[in-house]
C-alpha positions as CSV (number, residue, x, y, z in Angstrom):
1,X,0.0,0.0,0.0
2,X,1.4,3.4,-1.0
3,X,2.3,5.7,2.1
4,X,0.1,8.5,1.4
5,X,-3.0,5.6,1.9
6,X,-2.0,4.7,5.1
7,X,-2.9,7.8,7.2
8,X,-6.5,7.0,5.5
9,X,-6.7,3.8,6.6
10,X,-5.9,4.4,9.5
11,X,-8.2,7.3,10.3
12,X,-10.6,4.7,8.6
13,X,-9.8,2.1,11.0
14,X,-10.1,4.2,14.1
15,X,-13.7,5.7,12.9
16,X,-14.7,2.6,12.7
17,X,-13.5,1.0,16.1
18,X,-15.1,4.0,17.7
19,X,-18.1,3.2,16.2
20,X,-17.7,-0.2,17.7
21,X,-16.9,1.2,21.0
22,X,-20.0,3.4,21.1
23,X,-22.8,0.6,19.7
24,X,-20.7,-1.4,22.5
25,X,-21.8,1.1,25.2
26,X,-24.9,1.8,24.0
27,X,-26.0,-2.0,23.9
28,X,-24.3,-2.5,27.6
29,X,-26.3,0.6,29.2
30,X,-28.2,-1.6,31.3
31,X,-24.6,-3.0,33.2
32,X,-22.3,-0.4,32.5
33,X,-25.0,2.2,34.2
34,X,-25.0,0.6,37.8
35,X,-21.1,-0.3,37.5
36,X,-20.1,3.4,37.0
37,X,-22.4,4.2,39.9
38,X,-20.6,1.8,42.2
39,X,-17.2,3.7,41.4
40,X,-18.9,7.0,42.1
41,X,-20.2,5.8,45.1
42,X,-16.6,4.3,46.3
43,X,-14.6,7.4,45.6
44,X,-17.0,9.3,48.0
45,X,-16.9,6.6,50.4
46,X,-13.4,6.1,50.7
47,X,-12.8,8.4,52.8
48,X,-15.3,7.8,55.7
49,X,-13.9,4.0,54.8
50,X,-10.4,5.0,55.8
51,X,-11.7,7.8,58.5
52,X,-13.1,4.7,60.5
53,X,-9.8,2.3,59.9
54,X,-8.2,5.2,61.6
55,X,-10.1,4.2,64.3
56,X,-8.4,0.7,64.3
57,X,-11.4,-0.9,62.7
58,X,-10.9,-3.8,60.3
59,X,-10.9,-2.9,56.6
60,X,-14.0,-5.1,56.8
61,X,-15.6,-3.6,59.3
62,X,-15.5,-0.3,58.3
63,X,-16.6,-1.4,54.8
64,X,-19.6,-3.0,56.1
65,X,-20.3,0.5,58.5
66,X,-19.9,2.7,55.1
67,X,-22.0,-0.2,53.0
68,X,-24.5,-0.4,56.0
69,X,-24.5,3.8,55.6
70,X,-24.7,3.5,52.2
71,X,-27.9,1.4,52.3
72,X,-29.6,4.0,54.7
73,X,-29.3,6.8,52.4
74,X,-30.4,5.0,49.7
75,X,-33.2,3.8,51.6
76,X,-34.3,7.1,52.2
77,X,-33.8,8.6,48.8
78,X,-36.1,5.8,47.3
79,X,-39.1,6.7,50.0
80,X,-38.6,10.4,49.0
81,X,-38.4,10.2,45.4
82,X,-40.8,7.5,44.9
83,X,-43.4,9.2,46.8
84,X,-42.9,12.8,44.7
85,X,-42.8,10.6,41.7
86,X,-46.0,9.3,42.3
87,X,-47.8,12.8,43.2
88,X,-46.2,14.8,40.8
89,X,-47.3,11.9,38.0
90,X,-50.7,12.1,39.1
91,X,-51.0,16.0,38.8
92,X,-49.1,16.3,36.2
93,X,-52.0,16.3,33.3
94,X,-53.4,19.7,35.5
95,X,-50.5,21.0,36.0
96,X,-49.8,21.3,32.5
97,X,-53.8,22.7,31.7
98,X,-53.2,25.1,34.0
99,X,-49.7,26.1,32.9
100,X,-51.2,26.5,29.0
101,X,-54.0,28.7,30.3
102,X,-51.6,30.8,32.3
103,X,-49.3,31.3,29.3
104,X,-52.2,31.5,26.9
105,X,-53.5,34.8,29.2
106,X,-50.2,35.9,29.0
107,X,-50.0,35.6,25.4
108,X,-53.1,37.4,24.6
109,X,-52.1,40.2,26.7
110,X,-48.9,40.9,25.0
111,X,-47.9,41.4,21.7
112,X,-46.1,38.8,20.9
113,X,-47.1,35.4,19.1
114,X,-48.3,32.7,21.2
115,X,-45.7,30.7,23.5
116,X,-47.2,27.6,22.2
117,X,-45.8,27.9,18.9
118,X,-42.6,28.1,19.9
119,X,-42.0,26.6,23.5
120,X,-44.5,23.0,24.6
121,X,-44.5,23.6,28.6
122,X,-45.4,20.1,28.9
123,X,-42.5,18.6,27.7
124,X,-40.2,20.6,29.8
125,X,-42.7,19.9,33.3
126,X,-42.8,15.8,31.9
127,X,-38.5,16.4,31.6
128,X,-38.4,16.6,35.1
129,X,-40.2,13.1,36.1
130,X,-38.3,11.7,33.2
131,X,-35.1,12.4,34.9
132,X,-35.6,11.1,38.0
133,X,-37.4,7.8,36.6
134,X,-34.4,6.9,34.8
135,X,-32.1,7.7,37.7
136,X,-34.7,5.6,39.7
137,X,-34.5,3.0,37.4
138,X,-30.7,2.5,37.6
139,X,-30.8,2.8,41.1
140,X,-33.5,0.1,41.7
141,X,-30.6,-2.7,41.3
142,X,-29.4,-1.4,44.3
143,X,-28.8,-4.9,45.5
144,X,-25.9,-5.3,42.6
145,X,-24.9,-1.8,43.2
146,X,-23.9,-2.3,46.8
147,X,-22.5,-4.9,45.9
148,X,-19.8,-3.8,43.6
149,X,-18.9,-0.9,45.8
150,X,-18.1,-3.4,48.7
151,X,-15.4,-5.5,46.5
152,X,-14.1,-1.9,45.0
153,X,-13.6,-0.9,48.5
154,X,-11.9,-4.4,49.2
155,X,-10.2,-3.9,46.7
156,X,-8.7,-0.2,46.8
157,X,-7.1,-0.9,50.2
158,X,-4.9,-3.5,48.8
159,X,-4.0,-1.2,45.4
160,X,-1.1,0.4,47.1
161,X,0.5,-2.8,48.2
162,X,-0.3,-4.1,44.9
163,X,1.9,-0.8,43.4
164,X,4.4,-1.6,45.4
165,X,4.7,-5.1,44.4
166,X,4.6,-4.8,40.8
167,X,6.8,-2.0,40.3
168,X,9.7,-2.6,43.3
169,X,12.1,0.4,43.6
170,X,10.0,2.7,41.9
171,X,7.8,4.9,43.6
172,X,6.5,6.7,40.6
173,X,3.4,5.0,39.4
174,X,1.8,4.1,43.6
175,X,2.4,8.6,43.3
176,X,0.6,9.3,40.5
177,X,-2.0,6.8,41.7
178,X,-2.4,8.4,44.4
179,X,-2.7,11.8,42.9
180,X,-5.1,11.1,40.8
181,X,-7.4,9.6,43.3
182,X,-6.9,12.3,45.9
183,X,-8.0,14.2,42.7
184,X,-10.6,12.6,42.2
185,X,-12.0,12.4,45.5
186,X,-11.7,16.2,46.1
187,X,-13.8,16.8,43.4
188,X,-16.4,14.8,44.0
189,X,-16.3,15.4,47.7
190,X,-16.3,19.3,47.4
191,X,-19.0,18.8,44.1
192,X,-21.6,16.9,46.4
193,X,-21.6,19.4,48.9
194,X,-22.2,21.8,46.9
195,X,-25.1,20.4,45.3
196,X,-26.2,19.3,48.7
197,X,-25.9,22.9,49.9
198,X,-27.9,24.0,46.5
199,X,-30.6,21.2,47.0
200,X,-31.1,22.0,50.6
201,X,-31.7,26.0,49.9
202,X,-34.3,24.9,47.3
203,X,-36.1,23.5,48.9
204,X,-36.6,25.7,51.5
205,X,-37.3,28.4,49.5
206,X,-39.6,26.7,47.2
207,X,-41.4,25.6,50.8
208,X,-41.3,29.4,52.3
209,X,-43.2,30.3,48.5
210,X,-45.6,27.9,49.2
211,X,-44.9,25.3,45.9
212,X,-46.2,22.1,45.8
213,X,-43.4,19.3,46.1
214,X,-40.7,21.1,47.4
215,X,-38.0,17.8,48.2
216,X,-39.0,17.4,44.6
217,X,-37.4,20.7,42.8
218,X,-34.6,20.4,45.5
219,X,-33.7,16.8,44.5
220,X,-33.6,17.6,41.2
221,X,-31.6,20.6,42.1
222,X,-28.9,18.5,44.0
223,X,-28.8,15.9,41.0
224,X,-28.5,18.5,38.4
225,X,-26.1,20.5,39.8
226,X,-23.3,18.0,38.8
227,X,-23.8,19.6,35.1
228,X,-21.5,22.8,35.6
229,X,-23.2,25.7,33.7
230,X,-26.7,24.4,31.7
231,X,-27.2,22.2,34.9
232,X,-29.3,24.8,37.2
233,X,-31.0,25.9,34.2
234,X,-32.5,22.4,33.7
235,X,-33.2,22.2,37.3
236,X,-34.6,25.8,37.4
237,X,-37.5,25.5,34.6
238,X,-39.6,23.1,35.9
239,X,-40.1,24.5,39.1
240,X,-40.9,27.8,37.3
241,X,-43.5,26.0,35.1
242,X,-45.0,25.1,37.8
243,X,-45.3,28.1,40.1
244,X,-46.6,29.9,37.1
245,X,-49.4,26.9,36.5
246,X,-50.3,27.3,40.5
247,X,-49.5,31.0,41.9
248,X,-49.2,33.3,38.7
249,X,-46.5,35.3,37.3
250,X,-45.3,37.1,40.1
251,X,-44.3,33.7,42.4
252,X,-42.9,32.4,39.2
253,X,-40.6,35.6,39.5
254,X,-39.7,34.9,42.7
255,X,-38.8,31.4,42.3
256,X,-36.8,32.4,39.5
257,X,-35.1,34.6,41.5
258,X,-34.0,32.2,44.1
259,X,-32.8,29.7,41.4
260,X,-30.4,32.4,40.6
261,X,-29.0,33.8,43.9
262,X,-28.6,30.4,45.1
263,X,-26.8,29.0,42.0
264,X,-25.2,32.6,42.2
265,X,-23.6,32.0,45.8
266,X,-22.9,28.6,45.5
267,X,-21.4,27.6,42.1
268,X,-19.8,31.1,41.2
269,X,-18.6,32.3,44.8
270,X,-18.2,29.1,46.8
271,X,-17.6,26.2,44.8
272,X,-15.0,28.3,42.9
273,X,-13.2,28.9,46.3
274,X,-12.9,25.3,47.6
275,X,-12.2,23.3,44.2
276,X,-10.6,26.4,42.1
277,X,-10.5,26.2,38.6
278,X,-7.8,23.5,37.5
279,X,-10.5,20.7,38.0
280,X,-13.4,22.7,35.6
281,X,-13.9,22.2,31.8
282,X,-14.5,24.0,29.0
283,X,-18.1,24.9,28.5
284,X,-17.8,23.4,25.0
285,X,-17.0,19.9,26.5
286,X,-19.6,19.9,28.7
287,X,-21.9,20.5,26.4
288,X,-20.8,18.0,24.0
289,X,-20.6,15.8,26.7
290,X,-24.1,16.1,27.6
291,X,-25.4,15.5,24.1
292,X,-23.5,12.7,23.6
293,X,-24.0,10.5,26.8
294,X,-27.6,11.8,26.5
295,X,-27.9,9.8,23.4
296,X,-25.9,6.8,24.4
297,X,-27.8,6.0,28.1
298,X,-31.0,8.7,28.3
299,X,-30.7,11.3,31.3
300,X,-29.3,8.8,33.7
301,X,-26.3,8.7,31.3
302,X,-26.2,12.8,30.9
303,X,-26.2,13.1,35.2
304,X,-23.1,11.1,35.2
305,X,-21.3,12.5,32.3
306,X,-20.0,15.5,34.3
307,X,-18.1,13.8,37.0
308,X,-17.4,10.8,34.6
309,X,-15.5,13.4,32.1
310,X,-14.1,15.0,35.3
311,X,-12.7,11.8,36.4
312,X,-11.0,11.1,33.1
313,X,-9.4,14.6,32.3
314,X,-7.8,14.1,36.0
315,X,-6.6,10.8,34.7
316,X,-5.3,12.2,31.6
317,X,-3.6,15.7,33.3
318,X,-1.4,12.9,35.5
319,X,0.3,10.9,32.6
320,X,2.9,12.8,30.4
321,X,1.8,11.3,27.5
322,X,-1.8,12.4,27.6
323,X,-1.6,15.6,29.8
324,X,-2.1,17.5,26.4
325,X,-5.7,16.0,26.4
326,X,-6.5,16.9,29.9
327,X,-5.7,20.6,29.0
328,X,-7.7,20.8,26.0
329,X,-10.3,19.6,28.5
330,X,-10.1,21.9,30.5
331,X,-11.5,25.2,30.9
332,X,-9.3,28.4,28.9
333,X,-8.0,30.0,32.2
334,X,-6.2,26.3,33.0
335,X,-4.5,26.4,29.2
336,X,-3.0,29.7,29.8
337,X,-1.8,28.8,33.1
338,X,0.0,25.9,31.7
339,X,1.2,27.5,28.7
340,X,2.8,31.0,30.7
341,X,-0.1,33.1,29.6
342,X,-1.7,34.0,32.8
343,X,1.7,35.0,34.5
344,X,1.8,39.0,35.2
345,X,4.8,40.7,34.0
């Protein structure tokens, strides 16, 4: 073959295994859904895991205390959400009446053409239950889900030793292990609370207006809030729909306005404080990454994309070889930073 067709093939040939890859994904959603889950849910563990060894507990022991944990909270989050579910479902066919008289009063009173020829209200009030019934769903194995996170956490005790033993003498790769997993884990850890923070306020401001299923808006607050930039939006519109369907425009304002002093606060004030900006990503990424994990595994795929693309730029940024692809990750502020740009004279 001549060298100027090679290049081809080979772009050819990597096309092609990509589109293997994805249709491999794609086909797998149903497994691969509730493994990444389990390695989300062990990177946030692993600390109380090794806060409680501290304590001279067995590894076992304090696995099964953090598992035991683990199962409470999910416990509790099934009562909550499957209750809202199931209210919010019922209503939802009067909400959305209610919402297309509301906006068709508006409509007549102003001079522009009607909102129902360019925006459906019920499809971004139905978005909301959608969400949550696919993250429901995944969750609903939660028997296989524990279970995986109790063999990762097992397992990750016994990674440094493992290090250790297959590469003697040099301390290099247990390092960068253990960089990127501190990395990792600070992230997440300081990303959760955050969205914690945001779902709590939520809901107590949606509660002081008066809203119907308040833990609702502020789970869906917490969840969303792991999408940096379009997340709050998401999380912001139903709720609006649906003080507009029940109070009128003026409480719709207001809930507006809380969505963005909140958001405000907490992911431009706070969250920029304790994580800074060398684990963030470029708006463009996150977008794409949305849209594409969207596609492959529904909303349950585009919640995790976020911290799943997070986790892989980390990875990326701590090999030599593929730092270069952890900084076209990242957000524009990081790239001049690494490349002397950002220095003051």
């Amino acid at each position: 073959m001549p060298k100027a067709e090679r290049p081809r093939s080979n772009i050819l040939l990597t096309l092609a295994c990509c589109v293997v890859v994805v249709a491999g994904l794609k086909a797998a959603g149903s497994v691969l859904l509730p493994f990444l889950l389990s390695i989300l849910l062990a990177v946030l563990a692993m600390p109380v895991v090794r806060w409680l060894q501290s304590l001279k507990l067995p590894a076992s022991l304090a696995v099964t205390l953090t598992v035991l944990l683990l199962i409470g909270l999910f416990t509790g989050f099934g009562v909550i959400v499957g209750t809202s579910i199931n209210e919010f479902s019922e209503k939802l066919p009067e909400y959305q009446s209610n919402l297309q008289s509301k906006l068709d009063d508006l409509s007549s009173e102003s001079p522009l053409p009607e909102m129902g020829e360019w925006f459906d209200p019920g499809a971004a009030m139905s978005f909301a239950g959608q969400v949550l019934n696919e993250l429901v769903g995944v969750v609903s194995n939660l028997f296989l889900i524990l279970l995986t996170t109790v063999f990762i956490l097992l397992e990750a005790a016994g990674v440094p030793a493992k290090l250790r033993a297959a590469f003697p003498g040099d301390g290099e790769p247990l390092m960068k292990a253990s960089a990127v997993g501190r990395s990792v884990q600070a992230y997440l850890g300081v990303k959760t609370l955050m969205s914690l923070a945001t779902g709590v306020c939520v809901t107590l401001w949606v509660s002081y207006l008066g809203l119907s299923h308040a833990i609702l808006w502020g789970l869906i607050a917490f969840l969303l809030n792991y999408v940096p930039s379009i997340g709050s939006i998401i999380a912001a519109l139903p709720a609006v729909l649906l003080s507009l369907a029940e109070h009128g425009p003026g409480k719709a304002l207001a809930v507006l306005a809380g969505y963005l002093v909140i958001n405000t606060v907490i992911g431009n004030v706070i969250e920029p404080r304790l994580m800074g900006r060398k684990l963030g990503l470029s708006p463009l990424v996150v977008v794409l990454s949305l849209l594409f994990w969207n596609w492959v595994w529904g909303p349950a795929g585009m919640l995790l994309s976020v911290p799943l693309t997070v986790m892989v730029k980390i990875i990326l940024e701590g090999r030599e070889g593929t730092r270069w692809i952890g900084v076209l990750l990242g957000p524009e502020v990081k790239a001049r930073q690494e490349a002397g740009e950002g220095r003051p004279a």
